[in-house]
C-alpha positions in Angstrom: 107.2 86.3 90.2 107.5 85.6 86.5 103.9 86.1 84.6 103.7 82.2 83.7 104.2 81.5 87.5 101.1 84.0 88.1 98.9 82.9 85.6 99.5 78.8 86.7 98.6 80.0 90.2 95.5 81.8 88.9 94.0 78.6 87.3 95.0 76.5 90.5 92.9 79.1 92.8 90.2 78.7 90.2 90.1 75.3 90.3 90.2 74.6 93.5 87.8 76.9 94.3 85.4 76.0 91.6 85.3 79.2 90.2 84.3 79.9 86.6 87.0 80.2 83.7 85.7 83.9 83.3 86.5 84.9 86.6 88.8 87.1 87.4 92.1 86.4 89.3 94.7 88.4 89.3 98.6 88.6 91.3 96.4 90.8 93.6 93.8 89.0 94.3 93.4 87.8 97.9 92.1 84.9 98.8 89.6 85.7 101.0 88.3 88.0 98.3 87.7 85.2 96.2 85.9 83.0 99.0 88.7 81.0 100.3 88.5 80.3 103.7 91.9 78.8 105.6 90.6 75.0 104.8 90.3 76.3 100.8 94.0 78.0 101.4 95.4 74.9 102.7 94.2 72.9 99.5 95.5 75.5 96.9 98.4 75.4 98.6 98.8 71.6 98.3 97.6 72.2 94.9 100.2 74.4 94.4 103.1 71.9 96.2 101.7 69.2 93.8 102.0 71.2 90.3 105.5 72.8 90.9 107.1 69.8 93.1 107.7 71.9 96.2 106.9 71.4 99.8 106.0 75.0 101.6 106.2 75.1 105.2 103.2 75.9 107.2 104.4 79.1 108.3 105.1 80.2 104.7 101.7 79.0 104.1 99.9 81.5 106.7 101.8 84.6 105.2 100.4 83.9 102.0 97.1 86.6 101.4 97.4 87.2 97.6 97.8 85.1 94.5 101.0 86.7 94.3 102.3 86.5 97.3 101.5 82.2 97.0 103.5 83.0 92.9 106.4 84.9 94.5 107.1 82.1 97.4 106.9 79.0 94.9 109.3 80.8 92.6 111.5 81.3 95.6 111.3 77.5 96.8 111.7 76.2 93.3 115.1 78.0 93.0 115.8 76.4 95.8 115.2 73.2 94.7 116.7 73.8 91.4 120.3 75.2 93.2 
């Protein structure tokens, strides 16, 4: 995924987890790491639907374990959208 996809997902995770500006999140951050349990994973990833105008499946959704994994699958279903 391109860097700006990355680093939009970082702030969403941080947001919706309440975490502080300072904190680091990185492509390989997981989820869990960070304190996400599958209810916070769910909202990020409607977070994530509502900022780039996608809709990810539900199974898409339980594959996703890092911040770049979530980056790498929006970029994929926003190509799609765009074809």
């Amino acid at each position: 995924a391109k860097p700006e996809t990355v680093d939009k997902v970082c702030s969403i995770v941080r947001k919706q987890l309440a975490l502080p500006e300072d904190s680091s999140v990185t492509g390989e951050s997981k989820f869990a790491a960070l304190g996400a349990d599958s209810l916070d994973t769910v909202e990020i990833v409607m977070g994530l639907e509502e900022e780039f105008g996608i809709s990810v499946e539900e199974e898409s959704a339980q594959s996703i374990v890092t911040v770049q994994d979530a980056a790498d699958l929006i970029e994929k279903l926003v190509e799609k959208k765009d074809a």
